[in-house]
MIMIBA-625804 format. One record per residue (C-alpha): residue number from 1; x, y, z. Coordinates in nm, 3 decimals. Layout:
N
<site><seq>NUM</seq><px>X</px><py>Y</py><pz>Z</pz></site>
...
This chain:
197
<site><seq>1</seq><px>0.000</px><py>0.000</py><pz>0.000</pz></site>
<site><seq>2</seq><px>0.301</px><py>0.230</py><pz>0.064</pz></site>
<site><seq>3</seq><px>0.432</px><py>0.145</py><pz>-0.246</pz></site>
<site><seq>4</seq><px>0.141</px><py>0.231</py><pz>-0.416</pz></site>
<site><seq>5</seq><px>0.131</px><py>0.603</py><pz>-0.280</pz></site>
<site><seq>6</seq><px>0.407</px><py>0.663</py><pz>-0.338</pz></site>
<site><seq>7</seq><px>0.404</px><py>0.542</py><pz>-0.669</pz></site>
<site><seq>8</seq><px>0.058</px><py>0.765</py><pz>-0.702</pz></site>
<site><seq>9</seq><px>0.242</px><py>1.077</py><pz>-0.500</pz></site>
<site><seq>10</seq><px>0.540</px><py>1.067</py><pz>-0.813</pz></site>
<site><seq>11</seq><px>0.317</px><py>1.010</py><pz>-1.091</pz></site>
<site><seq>12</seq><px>0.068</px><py>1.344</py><pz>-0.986</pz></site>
<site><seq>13</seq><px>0.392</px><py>1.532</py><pz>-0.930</pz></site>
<site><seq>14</seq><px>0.554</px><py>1.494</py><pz>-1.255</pz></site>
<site><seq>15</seq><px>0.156</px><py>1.562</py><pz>-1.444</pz></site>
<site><seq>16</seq><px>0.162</px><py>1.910</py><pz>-1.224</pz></site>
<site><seq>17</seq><px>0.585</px><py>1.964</py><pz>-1.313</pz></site>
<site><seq>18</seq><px>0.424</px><py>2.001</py><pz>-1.689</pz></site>
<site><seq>19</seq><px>0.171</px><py>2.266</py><pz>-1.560</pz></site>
<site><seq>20</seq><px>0.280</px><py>2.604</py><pz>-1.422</pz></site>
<site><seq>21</seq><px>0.391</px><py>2.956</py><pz>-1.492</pz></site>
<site><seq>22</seq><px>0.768</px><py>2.783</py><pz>-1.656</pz></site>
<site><seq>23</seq><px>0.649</px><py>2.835</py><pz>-1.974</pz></site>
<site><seq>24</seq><px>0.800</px><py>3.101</py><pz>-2.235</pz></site>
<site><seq>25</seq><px>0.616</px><py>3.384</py><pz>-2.315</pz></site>
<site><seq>26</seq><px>0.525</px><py>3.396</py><pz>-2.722</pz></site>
<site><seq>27</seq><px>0.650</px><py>3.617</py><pz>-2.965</pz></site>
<site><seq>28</seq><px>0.473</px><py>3.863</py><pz>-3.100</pz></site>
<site><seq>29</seq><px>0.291</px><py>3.809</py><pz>-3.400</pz></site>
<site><seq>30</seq><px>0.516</px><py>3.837</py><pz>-3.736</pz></site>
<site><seq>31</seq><px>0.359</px><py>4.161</py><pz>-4.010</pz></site>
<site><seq>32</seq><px>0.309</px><py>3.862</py><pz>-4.256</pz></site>
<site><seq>33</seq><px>0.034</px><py>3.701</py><pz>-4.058</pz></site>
<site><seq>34</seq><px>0.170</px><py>3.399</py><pz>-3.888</pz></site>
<site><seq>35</seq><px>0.019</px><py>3.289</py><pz>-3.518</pz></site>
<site><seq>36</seq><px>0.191</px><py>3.256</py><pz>-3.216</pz></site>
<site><seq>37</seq><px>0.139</px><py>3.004</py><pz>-2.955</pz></site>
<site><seq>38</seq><px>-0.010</px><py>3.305</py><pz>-2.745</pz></site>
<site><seq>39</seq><px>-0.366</px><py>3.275</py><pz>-2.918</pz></site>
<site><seq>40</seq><px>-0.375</px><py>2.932</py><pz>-2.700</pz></site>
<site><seq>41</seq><px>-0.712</px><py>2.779</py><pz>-2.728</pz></site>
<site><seq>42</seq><px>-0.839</px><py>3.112</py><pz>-2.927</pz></site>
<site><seq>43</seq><px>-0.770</px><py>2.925</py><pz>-3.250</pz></site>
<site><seq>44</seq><px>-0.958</px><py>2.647</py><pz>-3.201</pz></site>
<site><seq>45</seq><px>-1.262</px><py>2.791</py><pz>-3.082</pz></site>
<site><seq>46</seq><px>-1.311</px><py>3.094</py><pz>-3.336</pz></site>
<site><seq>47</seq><px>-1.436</px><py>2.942</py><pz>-3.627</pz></site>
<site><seq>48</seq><px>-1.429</px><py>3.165</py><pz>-3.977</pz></site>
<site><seq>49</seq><px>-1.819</px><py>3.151</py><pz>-4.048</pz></site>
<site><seq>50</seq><px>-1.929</px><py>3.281</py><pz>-3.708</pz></site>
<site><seq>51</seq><px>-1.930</px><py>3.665</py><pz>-3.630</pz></site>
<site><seq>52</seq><px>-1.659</px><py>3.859</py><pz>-3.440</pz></site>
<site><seq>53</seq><px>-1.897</px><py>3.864</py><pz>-3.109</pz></site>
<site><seq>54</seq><px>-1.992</px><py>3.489</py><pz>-3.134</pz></site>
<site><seq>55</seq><px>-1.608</px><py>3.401</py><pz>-3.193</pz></site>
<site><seq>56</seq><px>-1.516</px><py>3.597</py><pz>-2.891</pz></site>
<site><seq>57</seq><px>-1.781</px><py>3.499</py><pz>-2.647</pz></site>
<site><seq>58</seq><px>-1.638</px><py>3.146</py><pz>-2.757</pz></site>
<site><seq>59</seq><px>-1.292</px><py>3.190</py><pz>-2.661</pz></site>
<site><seq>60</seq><px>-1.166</px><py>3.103</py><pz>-2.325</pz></site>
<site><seq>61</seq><px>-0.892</px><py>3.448</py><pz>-2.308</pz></site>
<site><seq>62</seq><px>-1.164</px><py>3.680</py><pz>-2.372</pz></site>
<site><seq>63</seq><px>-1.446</px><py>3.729</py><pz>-2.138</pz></site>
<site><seq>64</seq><px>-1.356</px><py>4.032</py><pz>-2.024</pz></site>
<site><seq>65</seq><px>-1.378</px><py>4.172</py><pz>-2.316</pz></site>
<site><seq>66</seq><px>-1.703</px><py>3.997</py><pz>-2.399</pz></site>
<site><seq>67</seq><px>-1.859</px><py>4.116</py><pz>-2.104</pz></site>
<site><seq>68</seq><px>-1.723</px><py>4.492</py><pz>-2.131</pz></site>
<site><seq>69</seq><px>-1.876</px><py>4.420</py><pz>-2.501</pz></site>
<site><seq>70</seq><px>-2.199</px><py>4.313</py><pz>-2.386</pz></site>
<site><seq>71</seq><px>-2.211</px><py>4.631</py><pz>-2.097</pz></site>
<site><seq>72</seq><px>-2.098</px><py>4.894</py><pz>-2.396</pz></site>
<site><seq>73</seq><px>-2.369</px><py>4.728</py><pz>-2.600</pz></site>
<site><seq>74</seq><px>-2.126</px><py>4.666</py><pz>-2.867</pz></site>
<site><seq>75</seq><px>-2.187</px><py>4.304</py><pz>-2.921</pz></site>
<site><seq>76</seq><px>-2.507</px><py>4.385</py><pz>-3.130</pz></site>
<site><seq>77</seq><px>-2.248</px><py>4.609</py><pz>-3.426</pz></site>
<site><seq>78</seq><px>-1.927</px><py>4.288</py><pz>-3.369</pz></site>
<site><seq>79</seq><px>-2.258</px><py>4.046</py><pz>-3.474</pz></site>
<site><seq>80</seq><px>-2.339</px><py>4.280</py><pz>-3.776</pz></site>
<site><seq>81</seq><px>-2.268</px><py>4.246</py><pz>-4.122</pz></site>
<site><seq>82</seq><px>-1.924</px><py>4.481</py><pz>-4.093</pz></site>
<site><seq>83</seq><px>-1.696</px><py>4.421</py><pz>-4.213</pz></site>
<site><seq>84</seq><px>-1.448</px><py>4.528</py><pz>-3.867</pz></site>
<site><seq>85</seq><px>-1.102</px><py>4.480</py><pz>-3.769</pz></site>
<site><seq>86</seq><px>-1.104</px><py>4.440</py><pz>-3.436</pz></site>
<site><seq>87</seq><px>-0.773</px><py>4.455</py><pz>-3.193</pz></site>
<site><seq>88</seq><px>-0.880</px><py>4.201</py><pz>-2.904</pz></site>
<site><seq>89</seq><px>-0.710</px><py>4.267</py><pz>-2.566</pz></site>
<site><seq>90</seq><px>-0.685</px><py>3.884</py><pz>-2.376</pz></site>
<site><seq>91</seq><px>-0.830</px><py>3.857</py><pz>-2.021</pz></site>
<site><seq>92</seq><px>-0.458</px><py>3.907</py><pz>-1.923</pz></site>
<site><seq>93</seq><px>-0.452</px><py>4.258</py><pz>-2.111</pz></site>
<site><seq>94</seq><px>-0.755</px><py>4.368</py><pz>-1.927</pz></site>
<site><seq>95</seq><px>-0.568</px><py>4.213</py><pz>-1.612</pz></site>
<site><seq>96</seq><px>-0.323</px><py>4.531</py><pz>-1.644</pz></site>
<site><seq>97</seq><px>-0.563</px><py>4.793</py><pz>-1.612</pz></site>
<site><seq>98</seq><px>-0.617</px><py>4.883</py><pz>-1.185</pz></site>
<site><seq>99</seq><px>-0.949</px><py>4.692</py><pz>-1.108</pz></site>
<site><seq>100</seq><px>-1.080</px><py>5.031</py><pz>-0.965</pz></site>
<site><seq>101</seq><px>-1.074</px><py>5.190</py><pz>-1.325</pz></site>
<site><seq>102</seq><px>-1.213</px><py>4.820</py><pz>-1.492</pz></site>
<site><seq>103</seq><px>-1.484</px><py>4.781</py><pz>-1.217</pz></site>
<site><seq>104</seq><px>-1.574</px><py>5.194</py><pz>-1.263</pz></site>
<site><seq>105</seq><px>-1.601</px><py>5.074</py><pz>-1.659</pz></site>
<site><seq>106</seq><px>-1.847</px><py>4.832</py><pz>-1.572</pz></site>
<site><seq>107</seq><px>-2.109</px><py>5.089</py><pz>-1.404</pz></site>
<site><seq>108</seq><px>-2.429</px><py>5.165</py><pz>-1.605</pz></site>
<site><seq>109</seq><px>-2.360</px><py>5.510</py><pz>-1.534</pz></site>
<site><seq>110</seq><px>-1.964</px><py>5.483</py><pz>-1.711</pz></site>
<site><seq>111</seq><px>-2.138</px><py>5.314</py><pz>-2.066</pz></site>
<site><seq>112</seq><px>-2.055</px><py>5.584</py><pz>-2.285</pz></site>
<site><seq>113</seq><px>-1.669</px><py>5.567</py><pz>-2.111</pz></site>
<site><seq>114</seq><px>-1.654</px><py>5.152</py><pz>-2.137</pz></site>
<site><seq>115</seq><px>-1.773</px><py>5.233</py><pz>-2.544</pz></site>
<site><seq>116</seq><px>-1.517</px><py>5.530</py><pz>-2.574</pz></site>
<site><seq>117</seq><px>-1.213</px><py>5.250</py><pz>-2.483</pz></site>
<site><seq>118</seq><px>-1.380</px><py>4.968</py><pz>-2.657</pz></site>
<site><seq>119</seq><px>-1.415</px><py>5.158</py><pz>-3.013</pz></site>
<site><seq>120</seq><px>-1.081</px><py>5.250</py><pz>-2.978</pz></site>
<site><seq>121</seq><px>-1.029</px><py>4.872</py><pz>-3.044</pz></site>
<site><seq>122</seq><px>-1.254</px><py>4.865</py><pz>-3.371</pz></site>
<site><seq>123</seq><px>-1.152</px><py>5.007</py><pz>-3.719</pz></site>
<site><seq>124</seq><px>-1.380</px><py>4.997</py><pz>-3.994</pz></site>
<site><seq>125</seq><px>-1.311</px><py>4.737</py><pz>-4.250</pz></site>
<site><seq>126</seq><px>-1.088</px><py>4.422</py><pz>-4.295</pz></site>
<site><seq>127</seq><px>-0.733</px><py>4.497</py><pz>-4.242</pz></site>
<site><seq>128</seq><px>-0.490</px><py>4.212</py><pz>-4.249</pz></site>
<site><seq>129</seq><px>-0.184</px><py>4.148</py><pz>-4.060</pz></site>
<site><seq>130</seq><px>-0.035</px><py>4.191</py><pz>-4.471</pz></site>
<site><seq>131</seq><px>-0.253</px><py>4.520</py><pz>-4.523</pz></site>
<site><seq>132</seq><px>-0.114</px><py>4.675</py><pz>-4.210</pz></site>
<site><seq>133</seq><px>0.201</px><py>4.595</py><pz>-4.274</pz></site>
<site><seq>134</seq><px>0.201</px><py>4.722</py><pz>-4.634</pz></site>
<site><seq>135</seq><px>0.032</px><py>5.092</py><pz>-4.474</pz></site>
<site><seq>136</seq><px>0.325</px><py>5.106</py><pz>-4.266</pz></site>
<site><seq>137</seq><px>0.566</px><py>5.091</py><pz>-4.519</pz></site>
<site><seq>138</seq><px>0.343</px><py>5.318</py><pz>-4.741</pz></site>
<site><seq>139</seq><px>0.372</px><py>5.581</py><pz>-4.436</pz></site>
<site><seq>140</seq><px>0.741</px><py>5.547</py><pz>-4.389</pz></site>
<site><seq>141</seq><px>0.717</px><py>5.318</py><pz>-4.078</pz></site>
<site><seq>142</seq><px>0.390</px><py>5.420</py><pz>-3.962</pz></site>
<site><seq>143</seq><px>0.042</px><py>5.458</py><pz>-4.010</pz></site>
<site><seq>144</seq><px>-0.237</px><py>5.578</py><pz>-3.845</pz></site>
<site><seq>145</seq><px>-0.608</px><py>5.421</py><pz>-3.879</pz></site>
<site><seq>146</seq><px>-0.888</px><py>5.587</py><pz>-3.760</pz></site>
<site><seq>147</seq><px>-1.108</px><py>5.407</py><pz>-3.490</pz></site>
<site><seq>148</seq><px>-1.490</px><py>5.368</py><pz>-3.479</pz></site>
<site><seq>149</seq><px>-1.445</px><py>5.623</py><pz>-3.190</pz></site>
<site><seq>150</seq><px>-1.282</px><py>5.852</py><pz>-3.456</pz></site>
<site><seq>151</seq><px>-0.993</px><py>5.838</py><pz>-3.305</pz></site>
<site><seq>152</seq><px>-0.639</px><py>5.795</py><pz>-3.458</pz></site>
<site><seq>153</seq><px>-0.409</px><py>5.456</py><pz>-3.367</pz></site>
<site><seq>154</seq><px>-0.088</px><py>5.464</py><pz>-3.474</pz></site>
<site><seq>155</seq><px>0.053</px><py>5.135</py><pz>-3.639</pz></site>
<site><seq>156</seq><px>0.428</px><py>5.033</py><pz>-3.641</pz></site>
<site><seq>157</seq><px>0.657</px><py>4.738</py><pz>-3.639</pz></site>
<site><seq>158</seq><px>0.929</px><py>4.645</py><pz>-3.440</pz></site>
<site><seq>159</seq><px>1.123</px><py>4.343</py><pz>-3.624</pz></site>
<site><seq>160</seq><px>0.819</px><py>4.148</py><pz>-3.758</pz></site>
<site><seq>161</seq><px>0.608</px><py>4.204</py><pz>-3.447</pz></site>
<site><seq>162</seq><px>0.265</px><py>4.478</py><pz>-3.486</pz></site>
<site><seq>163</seq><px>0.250</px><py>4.735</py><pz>-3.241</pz></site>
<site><seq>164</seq><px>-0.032</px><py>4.964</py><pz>-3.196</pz></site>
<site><seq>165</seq><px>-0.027</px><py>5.286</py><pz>-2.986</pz></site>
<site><seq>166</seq><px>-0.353</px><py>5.463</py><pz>-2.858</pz></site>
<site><seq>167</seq><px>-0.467</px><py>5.841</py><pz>-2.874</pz></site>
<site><seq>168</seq><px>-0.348</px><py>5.841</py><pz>-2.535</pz></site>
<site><seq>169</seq><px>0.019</px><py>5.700</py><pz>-2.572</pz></site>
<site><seq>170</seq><px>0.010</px><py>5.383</py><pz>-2.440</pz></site>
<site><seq>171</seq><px>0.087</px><py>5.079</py><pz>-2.652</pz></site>
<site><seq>172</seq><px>0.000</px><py>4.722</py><pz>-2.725</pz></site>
<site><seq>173</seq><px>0.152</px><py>4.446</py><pz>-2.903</pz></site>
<site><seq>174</seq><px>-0.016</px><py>4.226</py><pz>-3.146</pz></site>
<site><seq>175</seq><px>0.041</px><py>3.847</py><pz>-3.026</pz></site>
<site><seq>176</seq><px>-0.213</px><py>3.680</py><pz>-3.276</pz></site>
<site><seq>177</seq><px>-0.305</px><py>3.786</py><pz>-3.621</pz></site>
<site><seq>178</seq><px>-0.519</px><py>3.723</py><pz>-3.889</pz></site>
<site><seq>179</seq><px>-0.831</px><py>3.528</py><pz>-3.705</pz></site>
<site><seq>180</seq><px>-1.071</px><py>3.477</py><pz>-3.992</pz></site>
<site><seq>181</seq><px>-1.411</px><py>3.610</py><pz>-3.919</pz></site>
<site><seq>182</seq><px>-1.805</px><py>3.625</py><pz>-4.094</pz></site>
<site><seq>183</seq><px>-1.745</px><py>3.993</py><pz>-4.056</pz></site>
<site><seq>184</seq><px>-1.413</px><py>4.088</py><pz>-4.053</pz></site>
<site><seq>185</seq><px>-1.089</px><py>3.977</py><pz>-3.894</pz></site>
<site><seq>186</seq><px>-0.946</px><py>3.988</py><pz>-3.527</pz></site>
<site><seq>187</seq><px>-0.581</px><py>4.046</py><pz>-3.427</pz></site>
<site><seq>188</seq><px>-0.532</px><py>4.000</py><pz>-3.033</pz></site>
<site><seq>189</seq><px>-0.363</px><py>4.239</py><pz>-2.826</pz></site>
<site><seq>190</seq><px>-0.164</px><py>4.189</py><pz>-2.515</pz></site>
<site><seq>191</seq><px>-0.290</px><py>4.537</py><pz>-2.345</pz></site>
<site><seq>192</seq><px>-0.646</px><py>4.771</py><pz>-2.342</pz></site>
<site><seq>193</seq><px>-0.586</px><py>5.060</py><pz>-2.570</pz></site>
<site><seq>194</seq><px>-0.715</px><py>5.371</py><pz>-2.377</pz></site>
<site><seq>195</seq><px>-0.810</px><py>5.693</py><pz>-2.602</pz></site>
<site><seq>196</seq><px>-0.750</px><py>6.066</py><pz>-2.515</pz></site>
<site><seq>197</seq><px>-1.002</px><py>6.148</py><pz>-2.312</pz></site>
C-alpha cells in the first residue's frame, strides 16, 4: 500500500511539473500574418463563419472583453454584417488595467466611457496582418487608422512584431493575427488601448 502512494504521489507530481507559470512567453505576432502560440485555445474555438462577437464569447482568453462588449452594448455592431477589424485585448490585457478603473467601466452610469475604450479597439473594415504591414511601409514606418471612436491609432513594427499605440500613448503588441471572421478579422492584443479622453 506504501508502495502504491508513493508510486501515485510521483506520478501526480511529474503531471503538475508540466503545468505552471515555466512556460515562455510567445513572440509577437510576425507583419506577414503567422500565429503565435499566445492565441492558445483562441484558434480552435473561433471558427471563420461565425461573427466577431460569437467568436469571442467562444474563446476562453476573452471574457472580459465579452462582457465589457456586452455592458458597452457593442456586441449587437461585432454580430453585424461589418466588415471590422477588431484589436482584441486577452483577459490578461484587461488584467493590467487597476481593477478600480475596470470595475468603474463596468457601471451603467460609465457606458458611454466603457464604449469610448472599446471603439478605440474597432476600425472599420478588414485589415490584415499583410494590409497593415504594407500601410506602414506606405507611411514610412507608420500609419495611423482611424477608430470607430474617430480616433487615430498609430501602427508600427518592431522586427516582424505589430504594435499599436492609442490616442493616449500607451501601446500594445499584437500576439495573434489574422483570425478569420463572418465579418471581418481579429488580431489579439496583449494590453487595453485607452483613447484621449
Amino acid at each position: 500500500m506504501k508502495t502504491l502512494l508513493i508510486s501515485v504521489a510521483a506520478a501526480a507530481a511529474l503531471a503538475l511539473s508540466g503545468c505552471g507559470k515555466g512556460e515562455t512567453p510567445a513572440e509577437p505576432a510576425a507583419a506577414d500574418g503567422a500565429m503565435s502560440s499566445a492565441i492558445g485555445g483562441d484558434a480552435s474555438a473561433m471558427q471563420a463563419t461565425s461573427t466577431i462577437a460569437a467568436n469571442l464569447a467562444a474563446s476562453p482568453n476573452h471574457r472580459m472583453l465579452t462582457a465589457a462588449l456586452t455592458q458597452a452594448g457593442l456586441a449587437a455592431t461585432l454580430s453585424g454584417t461589418g466588415p471590422f477589424t477588431l484589436f482584441a485585448p486577452t483577459d490578461a490585457g484587461f488584467t493590467q488595467v487597476p481593477p478600480v478603473t475596470r470595475d468603474g467601466w463596468m457601471r451603467p452610469a460609465q457606458q458611454a466611457v466603457l464604449a469610448g475604450v472599446l471603439n478605440h479597439h474597432i476600425v472599420p473594415g478588414k485589415l490584415t496582418a499583410a494590409d497593415l504591414a504594407a500601410k506602414i511601409d506606405a507611411g514610412g514606418g507608420r500609419a495611423v487608422l482611424k477608430t470607430a471612436g474617430g480616433q487615430d491609432l498609430t501602427v508600427t513594427k518592431s522586427g516582424n512584431a505589430i504594435l499599436l499605440t492609442s490616442s493616449s500613448g500607451n501601446k500594445a503588441a499584437v500576439t495573434g493575427a489574422d483570425l478569420d471572421q463572418s465579418n471581418g478579422v481579429i488580431h489579439i492584443v496583449d494590453a487595453v488601448l485607452v483613447p484621449a479622453m
